[in-house]
N, C-alpha and C positions, 0 to 999 in steps of 0.2 A: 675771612668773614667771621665777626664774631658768632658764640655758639653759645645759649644759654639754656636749661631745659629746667621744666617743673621740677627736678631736683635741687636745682640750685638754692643755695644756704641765704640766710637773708643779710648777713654782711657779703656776700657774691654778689645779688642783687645790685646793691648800694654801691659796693666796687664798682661795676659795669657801669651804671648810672651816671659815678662821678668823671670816671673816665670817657665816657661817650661826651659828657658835657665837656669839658677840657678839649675836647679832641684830638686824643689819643690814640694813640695804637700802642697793642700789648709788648711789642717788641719796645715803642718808645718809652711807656711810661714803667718796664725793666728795667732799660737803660740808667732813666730818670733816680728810680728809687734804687738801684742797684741787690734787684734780685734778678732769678731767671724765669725766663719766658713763661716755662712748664707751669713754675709755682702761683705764677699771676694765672693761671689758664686754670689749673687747678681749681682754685677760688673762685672763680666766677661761674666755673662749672659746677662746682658744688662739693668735688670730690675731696675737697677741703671745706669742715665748715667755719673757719676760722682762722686770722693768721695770729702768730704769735703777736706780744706787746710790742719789739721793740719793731718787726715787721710792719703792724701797722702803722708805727709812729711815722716809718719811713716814705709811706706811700701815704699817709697825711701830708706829709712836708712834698712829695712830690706833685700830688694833683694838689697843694695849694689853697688846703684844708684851712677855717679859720673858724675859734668861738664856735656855736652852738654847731654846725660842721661835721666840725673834726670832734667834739667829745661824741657826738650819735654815729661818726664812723669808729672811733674805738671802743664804744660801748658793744656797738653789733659785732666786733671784732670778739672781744672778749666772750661775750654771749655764744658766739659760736664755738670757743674753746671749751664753753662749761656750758652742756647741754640741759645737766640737773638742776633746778631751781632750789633755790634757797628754802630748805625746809621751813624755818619760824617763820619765814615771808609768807610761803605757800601755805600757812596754816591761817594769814588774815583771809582768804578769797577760797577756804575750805566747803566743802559743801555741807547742808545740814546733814540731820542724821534722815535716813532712810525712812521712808513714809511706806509704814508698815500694814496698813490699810487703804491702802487706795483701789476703790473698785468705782466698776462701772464706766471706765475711762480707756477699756480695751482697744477700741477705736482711735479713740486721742493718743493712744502711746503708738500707737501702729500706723500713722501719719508723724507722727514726730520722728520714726524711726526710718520712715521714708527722708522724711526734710536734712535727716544727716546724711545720706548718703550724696546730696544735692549741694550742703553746707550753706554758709550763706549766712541766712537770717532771717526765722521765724519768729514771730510776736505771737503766746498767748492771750485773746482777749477775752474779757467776762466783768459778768457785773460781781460788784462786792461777796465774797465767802463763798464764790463758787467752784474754788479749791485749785486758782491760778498756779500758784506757788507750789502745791503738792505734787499736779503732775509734771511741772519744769523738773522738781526735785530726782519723782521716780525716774523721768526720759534720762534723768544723766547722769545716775549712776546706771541703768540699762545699757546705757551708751557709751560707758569711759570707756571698755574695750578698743573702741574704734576710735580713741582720742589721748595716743602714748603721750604725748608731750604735756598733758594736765587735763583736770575739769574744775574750773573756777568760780566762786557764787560771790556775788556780789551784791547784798540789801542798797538796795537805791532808797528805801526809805521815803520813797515817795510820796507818801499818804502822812507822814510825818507835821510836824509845824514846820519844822527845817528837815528837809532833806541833806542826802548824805548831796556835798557837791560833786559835780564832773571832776574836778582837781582832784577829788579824796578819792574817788572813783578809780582815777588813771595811777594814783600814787600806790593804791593799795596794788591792781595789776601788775605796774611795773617790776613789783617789788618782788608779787610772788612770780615774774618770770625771772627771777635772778638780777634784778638793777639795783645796786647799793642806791642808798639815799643821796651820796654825792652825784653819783652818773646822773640822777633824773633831773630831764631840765627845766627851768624857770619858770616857762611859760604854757597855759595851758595847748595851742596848738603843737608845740615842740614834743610834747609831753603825747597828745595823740598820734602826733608822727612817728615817734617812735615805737607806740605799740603797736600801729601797722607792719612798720619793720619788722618790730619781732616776730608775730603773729606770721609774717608770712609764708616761710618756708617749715610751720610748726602744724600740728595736728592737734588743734585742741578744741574745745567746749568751753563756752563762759555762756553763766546766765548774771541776766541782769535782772532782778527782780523787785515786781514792788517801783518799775520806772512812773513817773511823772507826767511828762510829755516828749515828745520828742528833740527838744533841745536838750533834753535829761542824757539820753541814751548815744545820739548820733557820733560823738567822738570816739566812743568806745564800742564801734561795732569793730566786729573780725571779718569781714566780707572774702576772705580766700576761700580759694574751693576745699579749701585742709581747715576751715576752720567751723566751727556750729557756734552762733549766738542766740541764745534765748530771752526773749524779753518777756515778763510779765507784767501786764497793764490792766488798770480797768478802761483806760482809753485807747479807742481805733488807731491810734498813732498812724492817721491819713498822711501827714507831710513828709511820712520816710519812705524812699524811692526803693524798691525792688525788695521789699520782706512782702514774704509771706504770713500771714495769717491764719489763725486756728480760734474759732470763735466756740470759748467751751460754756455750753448749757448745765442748767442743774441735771440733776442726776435723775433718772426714770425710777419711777415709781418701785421697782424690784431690787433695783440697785441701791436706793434710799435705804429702803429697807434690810438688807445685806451689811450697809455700811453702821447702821443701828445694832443689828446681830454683834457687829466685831466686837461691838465693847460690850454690849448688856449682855451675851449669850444668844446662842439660838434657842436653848430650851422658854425663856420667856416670851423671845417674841413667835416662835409655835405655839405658848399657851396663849396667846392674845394675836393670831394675826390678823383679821379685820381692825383691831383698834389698833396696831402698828404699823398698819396704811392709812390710817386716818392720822395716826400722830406726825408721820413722814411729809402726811401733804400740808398740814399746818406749819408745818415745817418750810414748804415750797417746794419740798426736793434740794433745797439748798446745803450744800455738805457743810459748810457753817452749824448751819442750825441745826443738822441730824447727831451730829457731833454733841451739839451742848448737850442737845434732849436725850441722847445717850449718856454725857457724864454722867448726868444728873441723876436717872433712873440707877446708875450705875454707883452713885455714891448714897442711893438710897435703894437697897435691897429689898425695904419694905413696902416699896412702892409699889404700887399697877400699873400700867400702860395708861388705865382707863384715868387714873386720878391725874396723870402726867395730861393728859387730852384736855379733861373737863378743864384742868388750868387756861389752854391751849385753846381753846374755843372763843373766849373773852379776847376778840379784838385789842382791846384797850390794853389789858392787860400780857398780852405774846409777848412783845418784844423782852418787857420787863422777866418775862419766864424764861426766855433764849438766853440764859447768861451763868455762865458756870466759871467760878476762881475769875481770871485776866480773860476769858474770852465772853464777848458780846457780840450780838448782832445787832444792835442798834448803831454802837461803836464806828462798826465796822461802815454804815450809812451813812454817819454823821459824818466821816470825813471827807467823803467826798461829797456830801451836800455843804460844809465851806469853801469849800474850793469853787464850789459855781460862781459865776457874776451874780451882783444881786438881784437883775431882771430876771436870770434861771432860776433864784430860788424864789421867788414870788412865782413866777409858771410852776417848778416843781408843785410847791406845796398846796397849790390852789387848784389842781387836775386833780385831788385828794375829792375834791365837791365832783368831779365827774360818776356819777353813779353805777356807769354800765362797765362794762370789764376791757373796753378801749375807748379810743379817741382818737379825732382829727386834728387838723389847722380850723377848720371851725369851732368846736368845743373848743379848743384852745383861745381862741379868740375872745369867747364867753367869756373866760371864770378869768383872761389876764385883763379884760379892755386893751389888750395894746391892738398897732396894726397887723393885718398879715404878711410884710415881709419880717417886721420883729420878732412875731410869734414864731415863724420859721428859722427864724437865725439862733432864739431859744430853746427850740427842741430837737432841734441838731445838737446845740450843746448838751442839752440832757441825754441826751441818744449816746454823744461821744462817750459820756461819761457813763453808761451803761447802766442809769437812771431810769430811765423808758426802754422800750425794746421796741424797734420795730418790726413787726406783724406781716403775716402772707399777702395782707391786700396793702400797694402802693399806698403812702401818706398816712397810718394807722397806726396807731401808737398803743402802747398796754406796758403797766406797771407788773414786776412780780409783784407776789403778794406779799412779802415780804417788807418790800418796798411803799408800795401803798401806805399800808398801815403807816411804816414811819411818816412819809408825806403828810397822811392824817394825823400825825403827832407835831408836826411842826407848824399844818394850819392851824390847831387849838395852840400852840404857843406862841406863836407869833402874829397873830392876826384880833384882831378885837372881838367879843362876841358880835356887834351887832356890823363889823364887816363878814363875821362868816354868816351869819343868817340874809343881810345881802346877797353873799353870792351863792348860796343855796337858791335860793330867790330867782335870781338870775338865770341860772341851768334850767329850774325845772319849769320857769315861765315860757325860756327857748327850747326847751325838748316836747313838753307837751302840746306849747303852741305850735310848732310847727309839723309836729306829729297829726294834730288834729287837720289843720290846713292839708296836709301829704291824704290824708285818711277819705276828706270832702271831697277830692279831684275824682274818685270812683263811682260818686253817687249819680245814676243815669240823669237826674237832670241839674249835675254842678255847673254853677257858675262860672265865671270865667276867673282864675285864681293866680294873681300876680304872684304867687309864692314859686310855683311851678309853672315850666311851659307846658310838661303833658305829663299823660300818666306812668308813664315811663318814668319821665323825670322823678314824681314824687313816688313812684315805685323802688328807685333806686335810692332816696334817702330813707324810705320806710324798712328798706332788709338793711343798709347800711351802719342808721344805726337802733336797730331793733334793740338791741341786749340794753341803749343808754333809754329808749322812751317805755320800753319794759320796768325799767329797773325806776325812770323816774315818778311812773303811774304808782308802782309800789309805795315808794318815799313821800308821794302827795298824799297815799292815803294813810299815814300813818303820821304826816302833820299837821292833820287835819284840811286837806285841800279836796275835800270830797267833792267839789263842784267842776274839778278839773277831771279830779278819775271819772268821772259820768260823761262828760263830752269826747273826753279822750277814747271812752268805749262805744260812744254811739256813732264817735266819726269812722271808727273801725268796720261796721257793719258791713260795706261792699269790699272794701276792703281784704275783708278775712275770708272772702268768695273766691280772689285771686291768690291768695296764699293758706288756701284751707289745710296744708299739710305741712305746714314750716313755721308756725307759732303756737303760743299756747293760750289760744284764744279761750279754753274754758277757766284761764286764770284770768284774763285781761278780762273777758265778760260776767266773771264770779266777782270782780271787784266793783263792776260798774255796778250789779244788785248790791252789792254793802251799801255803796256811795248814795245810791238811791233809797236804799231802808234807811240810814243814817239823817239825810235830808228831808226824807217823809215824803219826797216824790213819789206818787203814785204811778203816775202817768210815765215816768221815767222807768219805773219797777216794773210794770208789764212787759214794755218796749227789752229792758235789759234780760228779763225772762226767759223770751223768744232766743234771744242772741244766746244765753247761756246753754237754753236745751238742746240748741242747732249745735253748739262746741263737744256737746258731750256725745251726740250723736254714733259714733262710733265705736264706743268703749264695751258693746257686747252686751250690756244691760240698759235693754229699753223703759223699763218701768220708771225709772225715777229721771227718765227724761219725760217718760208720759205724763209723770206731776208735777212737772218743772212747767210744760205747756197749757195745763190744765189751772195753775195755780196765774200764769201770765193772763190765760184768758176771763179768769175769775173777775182778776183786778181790772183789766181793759173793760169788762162789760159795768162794774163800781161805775168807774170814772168815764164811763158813756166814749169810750177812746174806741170810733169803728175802724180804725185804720187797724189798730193791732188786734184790733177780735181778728180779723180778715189771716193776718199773718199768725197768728194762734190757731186758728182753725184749719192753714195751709201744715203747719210742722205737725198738727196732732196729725192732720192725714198720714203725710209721710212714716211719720212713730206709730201707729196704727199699720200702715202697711205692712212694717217690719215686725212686727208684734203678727202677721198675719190676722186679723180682725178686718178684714178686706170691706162688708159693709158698714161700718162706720167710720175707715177711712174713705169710703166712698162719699159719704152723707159730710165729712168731713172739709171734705176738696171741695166740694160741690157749693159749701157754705162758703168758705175762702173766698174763691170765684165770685159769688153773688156780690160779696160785700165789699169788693175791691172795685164794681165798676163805678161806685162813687169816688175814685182817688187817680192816679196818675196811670197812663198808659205804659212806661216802662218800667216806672216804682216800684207800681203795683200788679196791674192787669198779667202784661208779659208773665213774669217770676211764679203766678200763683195759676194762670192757665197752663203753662210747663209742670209744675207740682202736679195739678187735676190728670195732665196727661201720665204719669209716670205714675199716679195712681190708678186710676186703668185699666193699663197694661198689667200691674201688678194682681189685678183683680179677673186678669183674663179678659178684658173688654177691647179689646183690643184695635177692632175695627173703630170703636168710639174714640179710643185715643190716638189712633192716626187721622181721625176727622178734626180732635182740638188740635193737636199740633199744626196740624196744616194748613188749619185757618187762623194757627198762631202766626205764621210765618206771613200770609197773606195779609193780616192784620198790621205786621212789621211793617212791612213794606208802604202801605197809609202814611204811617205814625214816622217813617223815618226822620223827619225834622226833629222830632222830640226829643231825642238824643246823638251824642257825640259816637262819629266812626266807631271808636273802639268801643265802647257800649254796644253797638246794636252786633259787632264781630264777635264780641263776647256773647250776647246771648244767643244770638242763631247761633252758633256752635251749640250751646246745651240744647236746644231744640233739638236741630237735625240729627243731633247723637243720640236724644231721645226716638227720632222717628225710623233711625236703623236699626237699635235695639228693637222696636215694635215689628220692622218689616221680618226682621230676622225671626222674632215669635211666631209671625203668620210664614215663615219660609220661603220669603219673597227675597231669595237669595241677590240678585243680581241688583235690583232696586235697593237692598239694604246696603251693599258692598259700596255703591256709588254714594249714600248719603253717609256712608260712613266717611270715603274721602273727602266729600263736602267739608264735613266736620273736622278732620284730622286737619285741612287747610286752617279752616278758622282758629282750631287750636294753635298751631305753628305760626300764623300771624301775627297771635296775640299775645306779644314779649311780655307784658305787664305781670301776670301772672304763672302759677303751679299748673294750669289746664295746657299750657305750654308740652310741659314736662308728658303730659299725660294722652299727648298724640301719640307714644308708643302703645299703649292699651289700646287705641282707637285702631292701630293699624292692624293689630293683630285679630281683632273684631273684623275689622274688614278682609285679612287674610281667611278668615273662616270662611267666613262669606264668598269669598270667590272661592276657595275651593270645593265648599257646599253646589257653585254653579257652574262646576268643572271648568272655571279658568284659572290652570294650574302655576302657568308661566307669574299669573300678579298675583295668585295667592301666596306663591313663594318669595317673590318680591317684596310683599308687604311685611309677611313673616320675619324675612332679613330685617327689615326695616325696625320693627320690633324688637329684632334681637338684638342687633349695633345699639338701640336707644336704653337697653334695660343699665347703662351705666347712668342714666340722668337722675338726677335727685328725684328722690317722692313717685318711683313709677310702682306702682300696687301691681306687680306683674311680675309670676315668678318664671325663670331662664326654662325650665322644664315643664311649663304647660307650652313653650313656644317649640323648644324644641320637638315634643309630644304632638303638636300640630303640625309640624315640617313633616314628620314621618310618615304621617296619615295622608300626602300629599303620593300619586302614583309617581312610579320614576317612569315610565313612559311618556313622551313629549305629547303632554295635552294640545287645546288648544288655545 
């Protein structure tokens, strides 16, 4: 039986191979070539890695070698007599010099340092300057130890006009493993067969760096388990089968900064570290750009940190700043923004008009006009090319920043002014219009809104893309679209009741009072008032919400507006309560109330007899305000046509959570604990909103409560309950008033 083992030489290989093919036996094909059995055994075993010239000539003429053949069996002959490579060869495929600053990549060398042990073929990917090529470099000299037989670099030049070719590729290889010019053969697959060949029974490291696409790379991989290929790309290089991948990020904010230290000194950036965190992030964390902005500093002594930033700040101006001697970061974007098709660069450059800090297939849709399977087949391509990034949440897209800005250099170059004021136009018509529609679906008595099927729906485009109708409310009002920032904050109003803890609605409602001072709406300026004192509400200083209310209801009582005296007169209650002023936020509620029963029963009435009652209670009245609430609730019940399920779910929840706080003041323990679950229900129903989130506070109210009324077994239950929930966004409840309350529970089995 023949015997061939991982040792064997890779002219043994090739021996075995041709004689298997022939169908041979070692005794015959002895006979044949007139050597002995042992020496052909030898060979193929390994324990020869080579047979002499005129040796092989003779078992060419025996198995019946011809042309391209027999020269790649006496080349691998050869090859295995002379194990050492041709020094002037091996100095074309030499490695660079040694990357004497590379940090922050701890992790990437220490998976790179696993992937050799594996062999094979890992691809570095990353977008532009993110220091691809540096860490190939450090993993292999790290790494030659484990790679006797050579570590070879090869610039593929990819980003090039012309790339190096696959021919010049495989000629430069062959050469530095020892293949005279004549041995190498003609054709470029001949030419990859043989470096299989060699590569096989060898121990070596090749990177390929700076590859193209994957037609670039595929002939010259080393796929034996003795061998490590490195490729660096800015593209996924999806169509090569069985590499692995290492997808490297810019640099974290410490390590940015470290890598800045290398060149400019630590003693500088110690005397300026706040503004060598701000220069790092203008930067993106990109080691490209920490690099320039370090030469730079660095070939000016006399510089600041701070003057290097102020440059640094100007948009327009960065790119042109990032550029030191032959290195640029613009450079470095321009090339591969020619390489896209031209439909990718019309999508890249026009996602530049996107405002908010990602995007979809819809935005996308916006700023190309094309369809959405085009727009999809485009930002895949920009994806490959490591132009966009895609983002935690499925179909989301985000530019570095780095990146952007150039995008925004190439739409002012390449697009007409009055196509980019178009598609300005376009975004912020579709971001606010539809933000506003999403905003309408909340108000208790909306319409029926073919934008959205429910409020869920338009709940899930309002947090979705928050960051893009934020950012476009801003940009309206700063080109003068002040009639847009004013609808867009008044559709917010319910709205901002479901997400009171997850925007910045006293920015959103501080812009709809400019928009409204701006346009001389009065009527508008009251209304946006109300909205703005209710935002700030929280901030620990009640007085100049007190004159934010007092100034809305000024203006409502001007312009004869009783809807908003009603809701001026409901928030001064509240800001009065908090301010402790108990009887004039009493006289306050009390006004609210009176002047809402002129307007709508869940608009108005509901919202501002809840207010009355939580003034109250607040006032010690306690019995009074379990008599409003309760006849709130009864009154609901009337009224329920007048509003949508989720509506009326939404507000009896604030009700009956009002009327367990009250039971719990009077110490109607057991009555409170039940409308506490009442409410915990209604909250946990109602997916739309942050009160969601905020059935873990309700449960723990309620765990009090039962164990106020010695039922120990569900006040611990709920307590748990509390506790598992304290990981959910936005819950106002710290781990240690819960656990504080599990303790106060007896460990004897209540009942």
């Amino acid at each position: 039986m023949d015997e061939v083992n991982e040792q064997s030489s890779a002219f043994g290989k090739l021996l075995l191979s041709h004689r298997r093919a022939a169908g041979l036996s070692q005794a015959a094909l002895a006979r044949l070539a007139g050597v002995s059995i042992r020496a052909l055994r030898d060979l193929e075993r390994g324990r020869a890695q080579g047979a002499k010239q005129r040796s092989a000539e003779v078992l060419a003429a025996a198995l019946t070698l011809a042309g391209t053949q027999r020269e790649l069996f006496l080349a691998a002959a050869k090859e295995g007599r002379r194990r050492v490579p041709n020094l002037s060869a091996a100095a074309l495929c030499a490695l660079p010099p040694r990357v004497q600053s590379l940090v922050g990549r701890v992790r990437d060398l220490a998976r790179l340092r696993a992937e050799a042990t594996a062999g094979g073929v890992v691809a570095v990917i990353g977008p532009p300057g993110v220091g691809k090529t540096s860490l190939a470099v450090a993993a292999a000299y790290e790494l030659s130890h484990r790679f006797p037989d050579g570590c070879f670099f090869v610039d593929m030049r990819g980003m090039d006009d012309q790339p190096l070719a696959v021919r010049g590729a495989l000629d430069r290889l062959l050469r530095a493993l020892g293949v005279t010019p004549a041995q190498i053969p003609a054709s470029e697959p001949e030419q990859a067969s043989l470096l299989r060949v060699l590569l096989d029974s060898r121990r070596v490291l090749v990177v390929l760096d700076n590859a193209t696409d994957e037609a670039h790379v595929r002939p010259l991989l080393a796929t034996g388990r003795g061998c490590l290929t490195l490729i660096t790309c800015r593209r996924a290089l999806g169509g090569l089968e069985h590499v692995r991948r290492l997808w490297l990020d810019p640099l974290s904010r410490a390590a940015a900064v470290e890598l800045l230290s290398v060149t400019v000194g630590s003693a500088r950036v110690e005397a300026e570290p706040e503004v060598a965190a701000e220069l790092v992030r203008l930067c993106g964390h990109l080691p490209l750009a920490v690099r320039i902005a370090a030469n730079r500093l660095a070939n000016r002594p006399h510089w600041s940190f701070a003057y290097l930033v102020n440059e640094l700040r100007d948009a327009r101006l960065r790119l042109s700043s990032l550029s030191s001697g032959d290195l640029q970061v613009r450079s470095a974007f321009e090339i591969s923004y020619r390489r896209l098709s031209a439909a990718a660069r019309v999508l890249f450059r026009r996602l530049a008009a996107v405002p908010g800090p990602d995007f979809g297939i819809e935005l996308a849709e916006v700023v190309s006009a094309a369809t959405e399977p085009q727009v999809r087949l485009h930002l895949e391509e920009l994806a490959e090319a490591n132009l966009v990034q895609a983002t935690q949440t499925t179909g989301r897209f985000q530019f570095h920043d780095l990146i952007r800005i150039y995008a925004a250099e190439r739409l002012e170059a390449d697009e007409q002014v009055a196509a980019r004021e178009r598609l300005t136009g376009a975004v912020l018509d579709h971001l606010l219009g539809t933000a506003i529609a999403a905003g309408r679906e909340f108000f208790p008595d909306a319409r029926e809104n073919h934008q959205f099927a429910s409020k869920d729906e338009a709940a899930g485009w309002l947090d979705l893309e928050a960051g893009n109708w934020q950012a476009a409310q801003e940009l309206a009002m700063r080109l003068g679209r002040e009639h847009d920032v004013l609808e867009l904050a008044k559709a917010m109003h319910w709205y901002s009741d479901t997400r009171f803890m997850r925007h910045p609605w006293d920015r959103i409602f501080g812009l709809g009072v400019a928009a409204a001072r701006t346009l001389g709406s009065r009527r508008d300026l009251a209304t946006l008032l109300n909205f703005l004192g209710w935002a700030r509400r929280d901030r620990g200083d009640d007085e100049p919400v007190l004159r934010t209310h007092q100034e809305a209801l000024a203006v409502a009582q001007e312009v004869d507006d009783r809807q908003e005296q009603a809701w001026a007169h409901a928030y001064l209650g509240t800001t009065l309560m908090r301010l402790g002023r108990f009887e004039e936020a009493r006289e306050q509620a009390l006004e609210s109330t009176r002047l809402a029963e002129e307007f709508g029963w869940w608009s108005m009435q509901a919202p501002l007899r809840y207010r009355l009652g939580r003034v109250l209670r607040a006032t010690g009245c306690c019995d009074e305000a379990l008599a409003v609430l309760q006849q709130l609730i009864e009154d609901a019940e009337r009224h329920r046509d007048g509003a949508s399920p989720e509506s009326r779910r939404w507000m009896i929840g604030f009700v009956v959570e009002e009327i367990a706080h009250t039971l719990k003041e009077l110490k109607q323990w057991r009555r409170a604990a039940e409308s506490y679950r009442e409410a915990r229900t209604a909250y946990t129903s109602y997916t739309a909103g942050d009160r969601a989130h905020l059935a873990a506070t309700i449960a723990f109210h309620e765990g009090t409560a039962w164990r106020e009324a010695g039922e120990y077994p569900k006040a611990r239950e709920c307590l748990n309950l509390a506790l598992d929930a304290l990981t959910e966004q936005n819950v106002s409840l710290r781990r240690e008033e819960v656990l504080a309350e599990l303790e106060r529970i007896p460990s004897s089995p209540g009942r």
